[in-house]
N, C-alpha and C positions, 0 to 999 in steps of 0.2 A: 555709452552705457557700460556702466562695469559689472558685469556677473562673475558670482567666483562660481567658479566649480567645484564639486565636494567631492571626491571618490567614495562611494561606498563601500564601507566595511560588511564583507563576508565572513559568516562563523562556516568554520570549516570542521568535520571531526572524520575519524574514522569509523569504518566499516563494521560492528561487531559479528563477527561469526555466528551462525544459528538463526539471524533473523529472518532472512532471507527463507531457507527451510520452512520454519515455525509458520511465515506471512501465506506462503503455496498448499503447505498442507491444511492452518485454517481456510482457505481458497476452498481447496478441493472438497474437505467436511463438509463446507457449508452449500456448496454446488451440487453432492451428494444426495444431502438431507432435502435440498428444495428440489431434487429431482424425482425422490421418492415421493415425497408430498404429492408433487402434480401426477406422478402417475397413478398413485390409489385415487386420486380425485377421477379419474379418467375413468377408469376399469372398477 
């Protein structure tokens, strides 16, 4: 049998600055907002 083997190509980039920040604090808004949500639901 003959198989070839292909390597796969990787797209590699880098890191922009800011995103990371921007990604935790939408995180945290939105964990926030559904935390107040449930607690008027409650009380």
């Amino acid at each position: 049998m003959n198989e070839s083997h292909e390597e796969k190509m990787e797209l590699g980039h880098e890191p922009v600055p800011g995103y990371r920040t921007a990604f935790f604090i939408a995180i945290t808004v939105g964990s926030l907002y559904l935390a107040i949500i449930l607690l008027n639901t409650l009380f």
